[in-house]
N, C-alpha and C positions, 0 to 999 in steps of 0.2 A: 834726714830730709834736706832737699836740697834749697837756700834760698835764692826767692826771686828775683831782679831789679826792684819790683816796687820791695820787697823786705829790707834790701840793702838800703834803699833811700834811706826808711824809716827809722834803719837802726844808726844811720848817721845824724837824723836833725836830732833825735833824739840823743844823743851824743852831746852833740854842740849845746843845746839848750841845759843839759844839765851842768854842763864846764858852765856856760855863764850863769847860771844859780846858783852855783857855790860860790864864785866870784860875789856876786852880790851879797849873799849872806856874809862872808867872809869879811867886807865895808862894812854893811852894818847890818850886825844880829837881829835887831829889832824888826827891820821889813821881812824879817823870812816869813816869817809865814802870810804877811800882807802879800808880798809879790810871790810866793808859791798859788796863793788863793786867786791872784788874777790870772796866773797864767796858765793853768788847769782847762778853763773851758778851752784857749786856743789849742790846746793841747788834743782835746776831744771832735773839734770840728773837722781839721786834721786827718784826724784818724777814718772820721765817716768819709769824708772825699777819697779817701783811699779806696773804704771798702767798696764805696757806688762807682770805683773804676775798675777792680776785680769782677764785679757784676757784669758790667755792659762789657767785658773783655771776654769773661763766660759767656753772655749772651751772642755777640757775635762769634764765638768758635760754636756753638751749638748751633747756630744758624747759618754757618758754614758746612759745618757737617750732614746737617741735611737735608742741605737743597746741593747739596756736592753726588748722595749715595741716592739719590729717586731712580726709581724704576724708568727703565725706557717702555715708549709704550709698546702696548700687545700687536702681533702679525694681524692679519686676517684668518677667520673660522674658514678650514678646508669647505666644499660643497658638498652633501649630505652623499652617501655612494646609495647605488640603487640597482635594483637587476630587471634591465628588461628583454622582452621578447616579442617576437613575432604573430601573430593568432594561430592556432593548428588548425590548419583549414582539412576539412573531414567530409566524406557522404555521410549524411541519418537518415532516422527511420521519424518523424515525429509521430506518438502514440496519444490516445486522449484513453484517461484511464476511468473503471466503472467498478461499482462491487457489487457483488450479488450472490448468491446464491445454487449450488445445484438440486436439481430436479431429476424424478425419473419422467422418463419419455412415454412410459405406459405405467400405469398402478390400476391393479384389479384388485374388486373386494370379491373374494372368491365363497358365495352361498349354496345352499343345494337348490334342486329344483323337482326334489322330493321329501318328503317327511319320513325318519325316522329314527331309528337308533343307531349310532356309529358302532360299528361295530371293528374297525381299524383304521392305523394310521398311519401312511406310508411315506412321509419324511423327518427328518431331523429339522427342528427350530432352525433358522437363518443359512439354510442352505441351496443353490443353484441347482432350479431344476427346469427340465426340458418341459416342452409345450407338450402335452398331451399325457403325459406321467404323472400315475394314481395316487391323489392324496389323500383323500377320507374312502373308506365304505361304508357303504349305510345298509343295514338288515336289508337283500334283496328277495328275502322267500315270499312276501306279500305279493311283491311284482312277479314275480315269476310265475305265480300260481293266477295272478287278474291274464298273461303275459299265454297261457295257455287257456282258460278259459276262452278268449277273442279268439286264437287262433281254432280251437273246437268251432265256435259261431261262424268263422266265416268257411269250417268246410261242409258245415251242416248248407250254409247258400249258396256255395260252389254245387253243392248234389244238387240239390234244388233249382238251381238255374240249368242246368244237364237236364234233366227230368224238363221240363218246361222248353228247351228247347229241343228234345224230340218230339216232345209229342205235337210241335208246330211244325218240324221236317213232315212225319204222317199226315196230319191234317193238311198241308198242302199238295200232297202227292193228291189227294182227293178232291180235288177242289176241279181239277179238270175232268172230271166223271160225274161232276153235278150232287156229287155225295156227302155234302158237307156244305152247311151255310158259309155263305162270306163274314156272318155274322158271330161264329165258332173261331173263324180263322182270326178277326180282330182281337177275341178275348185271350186266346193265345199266343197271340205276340204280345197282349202289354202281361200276359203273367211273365214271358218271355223279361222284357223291359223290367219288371218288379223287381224279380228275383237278381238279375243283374245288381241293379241298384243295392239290394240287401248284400252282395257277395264282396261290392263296392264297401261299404258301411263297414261289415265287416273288415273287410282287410285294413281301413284304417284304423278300428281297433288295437287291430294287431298289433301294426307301425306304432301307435301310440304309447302300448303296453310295452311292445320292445324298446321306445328310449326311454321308458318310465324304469325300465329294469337297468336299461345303460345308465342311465343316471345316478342308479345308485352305487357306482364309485364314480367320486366327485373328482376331475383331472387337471391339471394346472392349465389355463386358458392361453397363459404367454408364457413365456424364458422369460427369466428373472430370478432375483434373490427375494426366497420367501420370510415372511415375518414367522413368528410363535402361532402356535397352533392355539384357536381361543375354545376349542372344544375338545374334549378328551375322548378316549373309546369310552362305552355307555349311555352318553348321555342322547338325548332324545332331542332331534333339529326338526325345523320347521321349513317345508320348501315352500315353491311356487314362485320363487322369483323375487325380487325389489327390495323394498328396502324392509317388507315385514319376514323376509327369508331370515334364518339364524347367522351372524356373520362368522367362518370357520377361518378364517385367516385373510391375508393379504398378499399380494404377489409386485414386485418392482422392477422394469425393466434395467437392465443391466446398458447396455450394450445399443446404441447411444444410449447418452444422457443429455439433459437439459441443461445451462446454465442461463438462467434468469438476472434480469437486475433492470434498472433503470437510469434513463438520460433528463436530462436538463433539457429545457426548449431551444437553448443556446447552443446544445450540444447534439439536439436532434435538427436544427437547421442547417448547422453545421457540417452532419455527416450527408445530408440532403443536397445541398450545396455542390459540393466534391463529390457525389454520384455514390455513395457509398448503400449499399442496399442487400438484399437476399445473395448469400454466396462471400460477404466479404471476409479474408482470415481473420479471426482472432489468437491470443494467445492468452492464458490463466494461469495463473500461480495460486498453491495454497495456502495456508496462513505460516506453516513451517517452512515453507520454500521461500527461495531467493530467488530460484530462478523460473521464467516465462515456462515450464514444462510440456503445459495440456494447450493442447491447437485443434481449435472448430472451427465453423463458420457461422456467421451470421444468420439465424432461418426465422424469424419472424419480428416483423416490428407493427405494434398497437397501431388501429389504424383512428386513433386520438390520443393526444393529452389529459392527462387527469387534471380536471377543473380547480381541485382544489392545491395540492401541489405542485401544476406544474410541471408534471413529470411524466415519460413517458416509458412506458413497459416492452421493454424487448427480450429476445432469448436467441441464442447461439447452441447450437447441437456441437456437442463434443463425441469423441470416437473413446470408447470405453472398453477393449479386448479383456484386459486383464479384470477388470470388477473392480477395482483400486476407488474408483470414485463414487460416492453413494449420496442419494439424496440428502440434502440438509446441507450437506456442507458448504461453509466461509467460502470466497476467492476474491482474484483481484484480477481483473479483468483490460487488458489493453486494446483499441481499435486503431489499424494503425490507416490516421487521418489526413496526414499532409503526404504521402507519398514519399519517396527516397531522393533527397538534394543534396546539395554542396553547402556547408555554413561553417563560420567561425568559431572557434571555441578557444575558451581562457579559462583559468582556473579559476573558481566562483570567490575565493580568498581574494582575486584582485577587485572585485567590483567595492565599488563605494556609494554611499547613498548622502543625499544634499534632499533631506528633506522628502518632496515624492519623487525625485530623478534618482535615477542611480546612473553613475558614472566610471568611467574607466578615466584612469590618469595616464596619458601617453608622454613620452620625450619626443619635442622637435628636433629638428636637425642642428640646431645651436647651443642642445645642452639642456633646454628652458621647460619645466614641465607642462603640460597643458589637458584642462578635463574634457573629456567626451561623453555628453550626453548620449546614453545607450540604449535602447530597446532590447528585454532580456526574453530568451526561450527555456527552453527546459532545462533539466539539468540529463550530463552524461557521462556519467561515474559521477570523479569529482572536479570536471569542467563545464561550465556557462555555456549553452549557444547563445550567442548576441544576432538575434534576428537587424538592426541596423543602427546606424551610426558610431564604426569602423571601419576601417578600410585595411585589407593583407597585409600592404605596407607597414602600416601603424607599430609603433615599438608601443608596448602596453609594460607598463611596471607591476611585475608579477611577486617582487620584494624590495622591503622594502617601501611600502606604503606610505606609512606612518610617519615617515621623513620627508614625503615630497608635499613640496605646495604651490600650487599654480602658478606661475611667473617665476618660482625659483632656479635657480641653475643647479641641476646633480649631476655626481662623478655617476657615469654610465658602467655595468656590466651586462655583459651579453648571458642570456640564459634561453633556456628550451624549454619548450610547451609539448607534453604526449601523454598518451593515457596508460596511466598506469593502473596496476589490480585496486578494485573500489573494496567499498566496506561489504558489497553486494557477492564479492568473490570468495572473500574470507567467510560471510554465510552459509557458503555455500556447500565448503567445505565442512562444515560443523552448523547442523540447523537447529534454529530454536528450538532446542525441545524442553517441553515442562520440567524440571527434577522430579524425583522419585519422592513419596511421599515419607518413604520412611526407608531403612536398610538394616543389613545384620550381616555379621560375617558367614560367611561361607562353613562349609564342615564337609 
């Protein structure tokens, strides 16, 4: 180890001091230990001067050292980068949406309008049958034989009206030879007039009998898809009509169909407003579809609000060729209400909300971010219409977000606004459908 100036000092006085302590013992033995004993502390005080100047000589190189190695200080934070864009300015269609319901356009309860025993049945459960095609027969030997009887009755009044009115030709051929009262001649014209009347009577028998006989095969009234049959061959119905007739089934028109639902007052003033009425297009989707598919029109709007909801009842005729759509069923129904313009659109991921505003964050032309209070429309896929406050111009920060804050300065990137396949396209290709309740392999 190497020594230092202050060591070299030390080990010189200490040197010197010991030569003169031997000298002095050496004079006289007696003070050694007297003058050892005095000179001990200066010997000690000495030594601590020393050490408290190895300290303060530590302490200024440690306090050179580091105030010598401090950090410089930090750059400035780059500005936050950001991408923005343009609006994609686009034509729409704006639609106000409704659910409801389809209907058939006609539904018959199909009864007899004779009593008796079915005796056949001429369609399969839930199948498309033409108007006038035989569904039940009902035992017609009863009718048949009342159906001949009338017709006996009115040719027995037929003769009888023949007889009756010759024997008024004869008696008037006598009437100018004074051989025959006027008062003969009157009784034979009204048996004339009687018998008439009776051949009348009759013959409506007849006609009565005859559709009492058609009637008994019962015929589908419209086209439609028929229900189950609620009576079987055998059993014993009830006619005459209404509601005490036996009910044998039910019949549904196919071909329009109804779709029913209702509006809001806000939505029925609405379409009132913009002239929307009898003939306007709609479009429907089912509850597995994604897309608008079924297209009617508009054909009846309630001519009130219901008191208690508010609500008002309308129906739109849909075109049903294939049978695909049947009463009952779910939809979702669009009117299209604002007509076809020009509007803005951003991706709905740019807007931001302050509370009840929602706002767009735009760049100005120095860098600086700044918000715009927005007015929002529908959505279109997965883009915002902004009905107002934007303008074309507008750079809108479409990423990026979450880094900008109004007054700040950001690094700018250019990006593009377009529409691309929504979540609505990919349904479409693949529709909800329920899964299977259960599976097994194949064989």
């Amino acid at each position: 180890m190497l020594d230092t100036p202050f060591d070299r000092y030390s080990n010189d006085s200490a040197e010197a001091h010991r030569a003169q302590h031997i000298a002095e013992i050496l004079d006289d033995p007696d003070r050694g230990d007297a003058v050892h004993s005095e000179k001990k502390p200066a010997s000690n005080g000495r030594g601590r001067r020393i050490w408290l100047g190895l300290a303060i000589a530590a302490a200024l190189a440690g306090a050179w050292w580091l105030l010598g190695s401090a950090p410089e200080p930090q750059a400035a934070a780059a500005p936050p980068a950001v991408t923005v864009a343009q609006p994609l300015q686009q034509e729409i269609t704006e639609w106000d949406e409704f659910v409801g319901r389809f209907k058939a356009s006609r539904s018959v309860e199909v009864r007899p309008q004779v009593s008796g025993q079915i005796t056949q049945v001429h369609f399969t459960d839930g199948q498309f049958v033409q108007k006038g095609a035989p569904l039940f027969t009902i035992d017609p030997r009863t009718y048949r034989a009342a159906l001949a009887e009338a017709q006996a009755d009115a040719a027995r009044a037929e003769s009888a009206l023949a007889l009756a009115q010759d024997n008024l030709a004869r008696a008037q051929r006598l009437v100018s030879d004074d051989a025959i009262a006027e008062t003969e001649i009157d009784r034979l014209q009204a048996e004339v007039r009687n018998y008439a009347a009776t051949l009348a009577a009759a013959r409506a028998r007849v006609s009565s009998r005859s559709l009492d006989l058609g009637f008994t095969t019962v015929r589908a009234p419209i086209s439609g898809r028929i229900s189950d049959r609620r009576i079987d061959a055998g059993n014993l119905v009830s006619g005459g009509g209404g509601s005490a007739a036996t009910l044998l089934t039910t019949i549904d028109a196919v071909d329009p169909i109804y779709f029913e639902f209702t509006g809001s007052e806000a939505l029925f003033l609405k379409a009132r407003r913009e002239g929307l009425d009898k003939g306007t297009p709609v479009e429907i989707r089912l509850q597995d579809e994604a897309d608008y598919r079924w297209h009617g029109t508009l054909d009846f709007t309630d001519n009130g609000l219901d008191s208690q909801s508010g609500t008002i009842r309308a129906r739109a005729v849909v075109r049903n060729g294939e049978g695909f759509l049947a009463s009952g069923l779910f939809g979702r129904m669009r009117l299209a209400s604002g007509g076809t313009h020009e509007a803005l659109l951003v991706p709905d991921t740019a807007v931001a909300t302050d509370q009840t505003r929602k706002l767009l964050m735009v760049v100005e032309k120095d860098g600086t971010v700044a918000a715009r209070a927005v007015e929002l429309g529908p959505l279109v896929g997965q883009l915002r219409v902004i009905e107002s406050g934007l303008e074309p111009s507008d750079r809108v920060i479409i990423e990026g977000l979450q880094m900008a804050m109004p007054g700040q300065k950001v690094s700018v990137q250019n990006g593009t606004i377009a529409i691309t396949a929504s979540a609505e396209a990919e349904e479409r290709k693949a529709p909800n459908l329920p899964p299977a309740a259960s599976a097994s392999l194949a064989r």
